[in-house]
PDBQT receptor file of N, H, CA, C and O in Angstrom, charges set to zero:
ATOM      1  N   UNK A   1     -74.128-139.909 190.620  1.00  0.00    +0.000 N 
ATOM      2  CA  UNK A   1     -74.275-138.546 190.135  1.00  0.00    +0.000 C 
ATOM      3  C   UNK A   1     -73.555-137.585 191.072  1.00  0.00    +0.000 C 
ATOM      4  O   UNK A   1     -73.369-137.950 192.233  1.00  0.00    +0.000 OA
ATOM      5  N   UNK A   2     -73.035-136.110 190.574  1.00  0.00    +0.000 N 
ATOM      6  H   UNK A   2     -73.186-135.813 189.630  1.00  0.00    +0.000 HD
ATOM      7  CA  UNK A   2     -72.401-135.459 191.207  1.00  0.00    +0.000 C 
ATOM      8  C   UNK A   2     -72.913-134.314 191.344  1.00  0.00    +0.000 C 
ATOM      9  O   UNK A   2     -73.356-133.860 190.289  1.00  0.00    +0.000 OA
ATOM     10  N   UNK A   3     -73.066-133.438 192.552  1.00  0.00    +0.000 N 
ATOM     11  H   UNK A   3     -72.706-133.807 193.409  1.00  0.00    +0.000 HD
ATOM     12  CA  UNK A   3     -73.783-132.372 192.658  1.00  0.00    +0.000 C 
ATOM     13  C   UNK A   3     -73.127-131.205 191.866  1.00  0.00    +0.000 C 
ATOM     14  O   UNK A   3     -71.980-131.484 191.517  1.00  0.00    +0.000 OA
ATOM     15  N   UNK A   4     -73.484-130.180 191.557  1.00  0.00    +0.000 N 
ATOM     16  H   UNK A   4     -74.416-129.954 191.841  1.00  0.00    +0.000 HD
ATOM     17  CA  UNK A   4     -72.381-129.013 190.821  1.00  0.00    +0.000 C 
ATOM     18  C   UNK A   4     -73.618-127.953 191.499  1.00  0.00    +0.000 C 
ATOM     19  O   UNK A   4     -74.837-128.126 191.524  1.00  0.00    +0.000 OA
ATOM     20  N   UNK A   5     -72.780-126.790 192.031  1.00  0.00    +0.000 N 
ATOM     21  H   UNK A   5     -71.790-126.649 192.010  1.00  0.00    +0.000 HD
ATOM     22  CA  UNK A   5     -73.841-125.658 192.341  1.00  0.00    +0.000 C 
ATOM     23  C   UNK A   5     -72.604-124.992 192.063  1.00  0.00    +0.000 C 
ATOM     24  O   UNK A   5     -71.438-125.365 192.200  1.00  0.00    +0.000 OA
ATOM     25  N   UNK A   6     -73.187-123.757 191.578  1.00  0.00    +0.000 N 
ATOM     26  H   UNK A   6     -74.133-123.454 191.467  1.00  0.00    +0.000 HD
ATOM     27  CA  UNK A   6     -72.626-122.677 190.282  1.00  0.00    +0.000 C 
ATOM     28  C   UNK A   6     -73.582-121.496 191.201  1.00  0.00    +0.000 C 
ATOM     29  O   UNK A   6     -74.789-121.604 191.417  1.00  0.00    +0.000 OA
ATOM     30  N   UNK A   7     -72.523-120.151 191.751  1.00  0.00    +0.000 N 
ATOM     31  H   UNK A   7     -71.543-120.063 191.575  1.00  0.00    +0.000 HD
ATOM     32  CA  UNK A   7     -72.526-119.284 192.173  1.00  0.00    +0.000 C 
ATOM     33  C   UNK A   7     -72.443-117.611 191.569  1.00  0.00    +0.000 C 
ATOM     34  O   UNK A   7     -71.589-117.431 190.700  1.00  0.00    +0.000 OA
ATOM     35  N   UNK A   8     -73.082-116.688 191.887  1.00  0.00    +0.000 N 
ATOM     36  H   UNK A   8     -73.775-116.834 192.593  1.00  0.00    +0.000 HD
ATOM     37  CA  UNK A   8     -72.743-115.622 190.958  1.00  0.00    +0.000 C 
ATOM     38  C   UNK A   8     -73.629-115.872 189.602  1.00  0.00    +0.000 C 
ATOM     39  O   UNK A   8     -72.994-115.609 188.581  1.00  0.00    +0.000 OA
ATOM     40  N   UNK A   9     -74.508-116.170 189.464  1.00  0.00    +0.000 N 
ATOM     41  H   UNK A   9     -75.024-116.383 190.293  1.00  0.00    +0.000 HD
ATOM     42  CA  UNK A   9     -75.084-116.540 188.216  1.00  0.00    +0.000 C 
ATOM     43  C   UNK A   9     -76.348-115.265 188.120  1.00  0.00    +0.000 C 
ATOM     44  O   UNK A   9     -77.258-114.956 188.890  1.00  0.00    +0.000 OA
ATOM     45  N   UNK A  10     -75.934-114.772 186.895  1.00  0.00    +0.000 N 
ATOM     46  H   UNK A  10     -75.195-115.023 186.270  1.00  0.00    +0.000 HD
ATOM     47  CA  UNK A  10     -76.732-113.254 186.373  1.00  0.00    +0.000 C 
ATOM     48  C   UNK A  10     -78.458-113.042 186.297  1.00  0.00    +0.000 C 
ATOM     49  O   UNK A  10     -79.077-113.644 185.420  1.00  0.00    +0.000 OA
ATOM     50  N   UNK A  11     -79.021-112.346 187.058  1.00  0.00    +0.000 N 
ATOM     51  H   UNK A  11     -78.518-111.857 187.770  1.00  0.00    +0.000 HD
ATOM     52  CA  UNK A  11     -80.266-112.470 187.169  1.00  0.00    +0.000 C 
ATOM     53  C   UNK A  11     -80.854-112.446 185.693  1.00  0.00    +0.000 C 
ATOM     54  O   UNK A  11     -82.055-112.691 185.580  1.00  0.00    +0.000 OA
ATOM     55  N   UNK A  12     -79.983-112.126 184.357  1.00  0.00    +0.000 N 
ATOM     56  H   UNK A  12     -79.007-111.926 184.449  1.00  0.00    +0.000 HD
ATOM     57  CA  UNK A  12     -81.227-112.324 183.221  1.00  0.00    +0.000 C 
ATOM     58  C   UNK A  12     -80.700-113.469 182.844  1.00  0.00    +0.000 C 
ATOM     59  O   UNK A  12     -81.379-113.980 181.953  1.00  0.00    +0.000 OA
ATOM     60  N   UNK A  13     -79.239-114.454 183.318  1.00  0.00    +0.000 N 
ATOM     61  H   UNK A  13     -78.688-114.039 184.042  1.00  0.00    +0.000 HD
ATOM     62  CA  UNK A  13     -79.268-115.885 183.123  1.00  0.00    +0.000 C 
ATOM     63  C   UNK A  13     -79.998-116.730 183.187  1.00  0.00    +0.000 C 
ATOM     64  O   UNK A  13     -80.333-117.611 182.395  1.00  0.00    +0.000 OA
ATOM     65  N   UNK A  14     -80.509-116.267 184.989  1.00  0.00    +0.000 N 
ATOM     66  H   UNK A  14     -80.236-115.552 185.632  1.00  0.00    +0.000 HD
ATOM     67  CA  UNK A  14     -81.232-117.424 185.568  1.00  0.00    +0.000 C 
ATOM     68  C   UNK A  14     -82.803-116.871 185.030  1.00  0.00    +0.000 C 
ATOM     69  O   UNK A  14     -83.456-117.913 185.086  1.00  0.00    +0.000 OA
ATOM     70  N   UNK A  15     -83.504-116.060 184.665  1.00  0.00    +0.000 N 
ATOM     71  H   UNK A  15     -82.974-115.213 184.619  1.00  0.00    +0.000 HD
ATOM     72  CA  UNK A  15     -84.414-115.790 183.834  1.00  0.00    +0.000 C 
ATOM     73  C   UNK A  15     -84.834-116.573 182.681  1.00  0.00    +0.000 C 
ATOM     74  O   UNK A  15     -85.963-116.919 182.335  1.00  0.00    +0.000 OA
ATOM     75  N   UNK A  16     -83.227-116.866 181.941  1.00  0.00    +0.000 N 
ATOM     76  H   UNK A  16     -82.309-116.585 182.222  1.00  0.00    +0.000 HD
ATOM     77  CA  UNK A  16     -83.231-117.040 180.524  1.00  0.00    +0.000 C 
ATOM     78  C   UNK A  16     -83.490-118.717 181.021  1.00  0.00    +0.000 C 
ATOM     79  O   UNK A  16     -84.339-119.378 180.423  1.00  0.00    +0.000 OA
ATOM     80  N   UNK A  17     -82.803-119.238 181.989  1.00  0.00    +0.000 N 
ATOM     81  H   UNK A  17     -82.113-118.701 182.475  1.00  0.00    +0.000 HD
ATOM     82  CA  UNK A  17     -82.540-120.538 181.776  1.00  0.00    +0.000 C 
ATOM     83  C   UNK A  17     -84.257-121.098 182.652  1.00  0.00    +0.000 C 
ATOM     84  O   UNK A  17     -84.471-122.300 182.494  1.00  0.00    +0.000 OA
ATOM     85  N   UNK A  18     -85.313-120.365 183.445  1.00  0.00    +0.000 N 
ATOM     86  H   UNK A  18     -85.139-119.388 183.574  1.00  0.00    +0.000 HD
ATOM     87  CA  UNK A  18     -86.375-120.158 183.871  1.00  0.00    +0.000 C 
ATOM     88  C   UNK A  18     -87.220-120.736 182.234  1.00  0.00    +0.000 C 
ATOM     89  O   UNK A  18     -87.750-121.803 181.921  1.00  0.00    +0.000 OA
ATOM     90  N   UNK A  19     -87.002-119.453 181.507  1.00  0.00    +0.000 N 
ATOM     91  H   UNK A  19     -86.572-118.587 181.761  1.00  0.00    +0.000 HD
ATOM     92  CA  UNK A  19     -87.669-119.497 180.387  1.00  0.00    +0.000 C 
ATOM     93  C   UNK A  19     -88.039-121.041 178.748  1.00  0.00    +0.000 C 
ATOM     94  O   UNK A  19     -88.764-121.562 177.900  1.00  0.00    +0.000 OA
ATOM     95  N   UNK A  20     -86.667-120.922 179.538  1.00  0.00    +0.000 N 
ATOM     96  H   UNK A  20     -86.079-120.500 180.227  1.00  0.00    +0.000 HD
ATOM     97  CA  UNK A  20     -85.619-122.117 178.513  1.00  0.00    +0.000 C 
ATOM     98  C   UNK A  20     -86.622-123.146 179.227  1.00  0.00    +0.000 C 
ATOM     99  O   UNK A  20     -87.536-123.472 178.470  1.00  0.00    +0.000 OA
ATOM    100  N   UNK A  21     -86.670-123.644 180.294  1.00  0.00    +0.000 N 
ATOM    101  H   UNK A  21     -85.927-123.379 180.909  1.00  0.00    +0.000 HD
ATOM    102  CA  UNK A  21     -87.031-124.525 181.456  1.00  0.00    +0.000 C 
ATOM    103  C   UNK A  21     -88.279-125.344 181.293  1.00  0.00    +0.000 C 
ATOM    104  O   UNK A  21     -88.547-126.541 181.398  1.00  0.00    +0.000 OA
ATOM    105  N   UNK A  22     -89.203-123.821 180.883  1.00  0.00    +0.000 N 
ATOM    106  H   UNK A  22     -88.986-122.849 180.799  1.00  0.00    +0.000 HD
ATOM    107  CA  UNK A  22     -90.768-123.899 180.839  1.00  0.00    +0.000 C 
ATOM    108  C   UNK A  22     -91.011-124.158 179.330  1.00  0.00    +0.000 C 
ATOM    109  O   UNK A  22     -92.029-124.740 178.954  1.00  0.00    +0.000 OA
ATOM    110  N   UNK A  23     -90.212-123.787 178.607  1.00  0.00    +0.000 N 
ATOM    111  H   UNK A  23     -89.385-123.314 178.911  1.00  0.00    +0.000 HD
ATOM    112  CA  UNK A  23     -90.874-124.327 177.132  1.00  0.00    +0.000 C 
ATOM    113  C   UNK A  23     -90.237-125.670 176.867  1.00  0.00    +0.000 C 
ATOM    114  O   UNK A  23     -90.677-126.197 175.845  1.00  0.00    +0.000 OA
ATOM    115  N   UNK A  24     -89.031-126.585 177.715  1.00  0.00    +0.000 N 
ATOM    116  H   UNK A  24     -88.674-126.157 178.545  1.00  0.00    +0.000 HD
ATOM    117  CA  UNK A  24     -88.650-127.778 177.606  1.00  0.00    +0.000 C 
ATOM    118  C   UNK A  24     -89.389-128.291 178.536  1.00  0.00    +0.000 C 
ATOM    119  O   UNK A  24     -88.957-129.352 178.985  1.00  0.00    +0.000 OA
ATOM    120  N   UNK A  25     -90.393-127.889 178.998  1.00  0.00    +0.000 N 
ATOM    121  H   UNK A  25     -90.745-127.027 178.633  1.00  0.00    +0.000 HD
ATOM    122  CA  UNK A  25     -91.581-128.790 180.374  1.00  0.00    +0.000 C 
ATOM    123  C   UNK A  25     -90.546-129.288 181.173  1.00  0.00    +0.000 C 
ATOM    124  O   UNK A  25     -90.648-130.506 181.319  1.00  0.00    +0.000 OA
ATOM    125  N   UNK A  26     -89.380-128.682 181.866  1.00  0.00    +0.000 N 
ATOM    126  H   UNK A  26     -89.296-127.693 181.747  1.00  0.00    +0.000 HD
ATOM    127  CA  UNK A  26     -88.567-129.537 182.742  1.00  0.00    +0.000 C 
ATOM    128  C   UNK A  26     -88.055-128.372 183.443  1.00  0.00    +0.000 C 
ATOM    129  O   UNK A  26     -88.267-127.177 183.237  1.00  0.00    +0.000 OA
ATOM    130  N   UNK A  27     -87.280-129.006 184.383  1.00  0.00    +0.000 N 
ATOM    131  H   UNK A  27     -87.107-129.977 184.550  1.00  0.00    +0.000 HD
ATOM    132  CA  UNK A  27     -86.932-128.303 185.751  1.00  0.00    +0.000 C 
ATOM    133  C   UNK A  27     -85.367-127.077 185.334  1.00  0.00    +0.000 C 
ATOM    134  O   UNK A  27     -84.524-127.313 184.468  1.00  0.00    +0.000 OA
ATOM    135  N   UNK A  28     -85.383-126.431 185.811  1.00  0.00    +0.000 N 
ATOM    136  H   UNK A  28     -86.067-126.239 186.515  1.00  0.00    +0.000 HD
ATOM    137  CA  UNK A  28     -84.655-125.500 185.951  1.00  0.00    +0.000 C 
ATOM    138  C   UNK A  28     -82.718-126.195 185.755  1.00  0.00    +0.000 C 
ATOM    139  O   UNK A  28     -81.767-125.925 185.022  1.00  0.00    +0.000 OA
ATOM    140  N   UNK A  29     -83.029-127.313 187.070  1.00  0.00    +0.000 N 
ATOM    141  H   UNK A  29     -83.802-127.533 187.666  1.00  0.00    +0.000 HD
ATOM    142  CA  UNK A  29     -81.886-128.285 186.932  1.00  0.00    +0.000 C 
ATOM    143  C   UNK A  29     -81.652-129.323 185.437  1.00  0.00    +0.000 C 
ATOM    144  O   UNK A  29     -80.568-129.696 184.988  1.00  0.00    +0.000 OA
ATOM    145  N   UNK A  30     -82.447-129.494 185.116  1.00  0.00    +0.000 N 
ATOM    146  H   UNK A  30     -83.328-129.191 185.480  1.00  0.00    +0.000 HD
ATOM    147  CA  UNK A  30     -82.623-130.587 183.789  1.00  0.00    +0.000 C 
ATOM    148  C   UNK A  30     -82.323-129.891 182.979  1.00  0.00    +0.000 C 
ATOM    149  O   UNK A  30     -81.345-130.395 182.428  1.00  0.00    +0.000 OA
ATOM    150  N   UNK A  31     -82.738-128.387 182.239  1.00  0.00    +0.000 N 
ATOM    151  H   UNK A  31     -83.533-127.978 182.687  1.00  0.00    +0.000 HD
ATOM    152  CA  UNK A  31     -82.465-127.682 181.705  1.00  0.00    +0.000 C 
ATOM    153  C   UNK A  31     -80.693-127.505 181.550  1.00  0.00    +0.000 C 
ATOM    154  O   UNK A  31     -79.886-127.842 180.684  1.00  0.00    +0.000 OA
ATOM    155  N   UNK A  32     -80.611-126.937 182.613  1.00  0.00    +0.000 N 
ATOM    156  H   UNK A  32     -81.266-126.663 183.317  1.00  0.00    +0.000 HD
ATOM    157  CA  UNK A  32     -78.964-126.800 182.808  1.00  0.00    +0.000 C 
ATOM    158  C   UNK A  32     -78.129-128.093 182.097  1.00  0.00    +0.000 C 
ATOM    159  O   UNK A  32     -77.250-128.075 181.235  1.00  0.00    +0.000 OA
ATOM    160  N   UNK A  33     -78.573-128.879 182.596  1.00  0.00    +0.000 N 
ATOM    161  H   UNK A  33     -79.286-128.893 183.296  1.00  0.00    +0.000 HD
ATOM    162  CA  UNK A  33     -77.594-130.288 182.519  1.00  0.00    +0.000 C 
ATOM    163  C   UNK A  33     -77.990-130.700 181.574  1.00  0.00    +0.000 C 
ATOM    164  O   UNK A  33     -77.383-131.640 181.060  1.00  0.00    +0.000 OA
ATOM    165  N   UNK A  34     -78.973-130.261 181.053  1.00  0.00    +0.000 N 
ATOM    166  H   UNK A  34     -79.467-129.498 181.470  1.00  0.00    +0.000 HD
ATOM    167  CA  UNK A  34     -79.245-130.778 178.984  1.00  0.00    +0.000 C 
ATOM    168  C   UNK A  34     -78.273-129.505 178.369  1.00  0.00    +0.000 C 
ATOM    169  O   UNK A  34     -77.468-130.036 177.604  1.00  0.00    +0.000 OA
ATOM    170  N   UNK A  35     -78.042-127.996 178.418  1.00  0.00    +0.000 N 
ATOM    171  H   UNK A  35     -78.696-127.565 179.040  1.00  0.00    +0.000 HD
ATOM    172  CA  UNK A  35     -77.210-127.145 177.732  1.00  0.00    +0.000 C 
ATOM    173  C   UNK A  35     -76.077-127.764 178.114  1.00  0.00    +0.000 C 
ATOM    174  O   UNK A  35     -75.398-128.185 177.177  1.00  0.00    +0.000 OA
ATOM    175  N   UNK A  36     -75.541-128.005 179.513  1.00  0.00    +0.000 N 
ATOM    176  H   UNK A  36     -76.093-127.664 180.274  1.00  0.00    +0.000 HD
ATOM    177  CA  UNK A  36     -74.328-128.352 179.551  1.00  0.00    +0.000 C 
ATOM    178  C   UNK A  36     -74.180-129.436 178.590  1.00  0.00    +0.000 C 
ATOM    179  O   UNK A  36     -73.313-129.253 177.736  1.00  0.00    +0.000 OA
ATOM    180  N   UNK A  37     -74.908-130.646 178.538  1.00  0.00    +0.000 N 
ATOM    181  H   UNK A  37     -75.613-130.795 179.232  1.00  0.00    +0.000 HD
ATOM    182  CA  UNK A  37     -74.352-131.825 177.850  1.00  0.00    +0.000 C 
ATOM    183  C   UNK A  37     -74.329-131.336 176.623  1.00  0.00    +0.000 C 
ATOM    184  O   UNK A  37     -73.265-131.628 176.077  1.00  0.00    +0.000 OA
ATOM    185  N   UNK A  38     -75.230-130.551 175.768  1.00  0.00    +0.000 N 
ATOM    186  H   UNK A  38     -76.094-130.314 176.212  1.00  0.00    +0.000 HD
ATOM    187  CA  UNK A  38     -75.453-130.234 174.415  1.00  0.00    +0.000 C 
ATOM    188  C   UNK A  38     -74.077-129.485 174.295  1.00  0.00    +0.000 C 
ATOM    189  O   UNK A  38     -73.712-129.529 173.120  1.00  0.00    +0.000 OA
ATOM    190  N   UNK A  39     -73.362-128.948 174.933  1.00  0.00    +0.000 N 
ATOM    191  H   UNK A  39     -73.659-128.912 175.888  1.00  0.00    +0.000 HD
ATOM    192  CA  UNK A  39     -72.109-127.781 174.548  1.00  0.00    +0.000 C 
ATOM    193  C   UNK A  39     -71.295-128.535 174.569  1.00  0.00    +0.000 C 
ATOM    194  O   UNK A  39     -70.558-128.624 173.587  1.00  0.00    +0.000 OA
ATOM    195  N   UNK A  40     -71.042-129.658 176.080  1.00  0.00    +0.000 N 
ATOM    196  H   UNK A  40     -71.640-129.585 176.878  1.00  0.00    +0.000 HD
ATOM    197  CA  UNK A  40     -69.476-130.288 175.790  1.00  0.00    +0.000 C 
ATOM    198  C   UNK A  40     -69.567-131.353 174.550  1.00  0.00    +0.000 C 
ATOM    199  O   UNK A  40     -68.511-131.718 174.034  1.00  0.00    +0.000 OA
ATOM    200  N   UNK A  41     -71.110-131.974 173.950  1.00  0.00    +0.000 N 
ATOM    201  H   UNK A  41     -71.968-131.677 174.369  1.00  0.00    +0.000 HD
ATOM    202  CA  UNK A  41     -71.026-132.961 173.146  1.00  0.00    +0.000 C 
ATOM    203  C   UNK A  41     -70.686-132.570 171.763  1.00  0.00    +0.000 C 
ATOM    204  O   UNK A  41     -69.932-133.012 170.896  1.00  0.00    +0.000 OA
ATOM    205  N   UNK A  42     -71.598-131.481 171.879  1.00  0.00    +0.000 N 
ATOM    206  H   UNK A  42     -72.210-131.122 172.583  1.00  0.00    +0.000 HD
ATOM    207  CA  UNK A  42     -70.842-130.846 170.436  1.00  0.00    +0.000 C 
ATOM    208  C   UNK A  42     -69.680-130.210 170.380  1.00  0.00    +0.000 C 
ATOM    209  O   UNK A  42     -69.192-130.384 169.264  1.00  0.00    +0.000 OA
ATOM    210  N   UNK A  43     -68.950-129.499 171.118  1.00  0.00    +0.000 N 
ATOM    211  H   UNK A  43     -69.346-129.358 172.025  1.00  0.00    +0.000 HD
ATOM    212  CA  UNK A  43     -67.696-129.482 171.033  1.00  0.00    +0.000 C 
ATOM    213  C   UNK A  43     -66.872-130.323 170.547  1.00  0.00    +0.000 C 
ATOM    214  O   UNK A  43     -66.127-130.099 169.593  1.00  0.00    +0.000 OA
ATOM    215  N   UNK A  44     -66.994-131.929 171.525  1.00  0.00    +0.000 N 
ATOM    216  H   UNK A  44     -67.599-132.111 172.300  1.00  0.00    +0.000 HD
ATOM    217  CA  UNK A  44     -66.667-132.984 170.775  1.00  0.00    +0.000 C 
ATOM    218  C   UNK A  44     -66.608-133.268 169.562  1.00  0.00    +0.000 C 
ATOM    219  O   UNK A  44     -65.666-133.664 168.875  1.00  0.00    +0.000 OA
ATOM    220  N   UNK A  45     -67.649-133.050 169.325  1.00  0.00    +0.000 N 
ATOM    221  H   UNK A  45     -68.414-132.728 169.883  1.00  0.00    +0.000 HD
ATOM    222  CA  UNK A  45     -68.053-134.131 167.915  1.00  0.00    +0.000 C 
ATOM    223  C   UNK A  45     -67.159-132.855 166.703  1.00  0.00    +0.000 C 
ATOM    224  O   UNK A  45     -66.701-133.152 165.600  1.00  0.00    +0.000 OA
ATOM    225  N   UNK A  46     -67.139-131.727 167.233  1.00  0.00    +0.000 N 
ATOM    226  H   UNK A  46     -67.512-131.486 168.129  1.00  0.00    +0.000 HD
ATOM    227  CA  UNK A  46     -66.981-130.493 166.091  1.00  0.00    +0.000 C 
ATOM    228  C   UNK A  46     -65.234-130.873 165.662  1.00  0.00    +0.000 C 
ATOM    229  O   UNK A  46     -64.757-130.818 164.528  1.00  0.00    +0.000 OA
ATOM    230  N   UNK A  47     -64.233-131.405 167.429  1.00  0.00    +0.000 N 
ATOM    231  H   UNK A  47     -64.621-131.450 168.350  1.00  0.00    +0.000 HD
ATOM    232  CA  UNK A  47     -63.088-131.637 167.126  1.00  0.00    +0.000 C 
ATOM    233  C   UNK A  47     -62.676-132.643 166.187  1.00  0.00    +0.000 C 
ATOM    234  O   UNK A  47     -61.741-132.563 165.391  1.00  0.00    +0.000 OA
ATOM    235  N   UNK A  48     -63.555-133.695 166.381  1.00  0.00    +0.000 N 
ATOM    236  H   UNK A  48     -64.315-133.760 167.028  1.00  0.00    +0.000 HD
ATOM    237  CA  UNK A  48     -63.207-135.103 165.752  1.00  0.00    +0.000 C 
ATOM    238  C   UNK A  48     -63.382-134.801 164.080  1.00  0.00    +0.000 C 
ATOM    239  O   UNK A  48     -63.182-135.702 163.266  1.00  0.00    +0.000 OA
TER     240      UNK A  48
C-alpha cells in the first residue's frame, strides 16, 4: 500500500468527508479511499 497525504484541503471538505465518514461507520481515511476508488472506477467503466 501507498501512503497519499493531500494538503490544502477546505475546512467544509474535511467536514463533509467527517460527515460522509460517520454515516459509512468508517474512518475518515476509508472514506476517502472508497470516493477515490468509486470516481476513478466509474470513470472507467463510463469510457468503455
Amino acid at each position: 500500500m501507498t501512503t497519499l497525504t493531500v494538503h490544502n484541503i477546505d475546512d467544509e471538505i474535511k467536514d463533509h468527508l467527517e460527515i460522509n465518514a460517520i454515516q459509512h461507520n468508517c474512518s475518515i481515511n476509508e472514506e476517502v479511499c472508497r470516493i477515490l476508488k468509486q470516481a476513478l472506477f466509474s470513470t472507467e467503466n463510463q469510457k468503455n
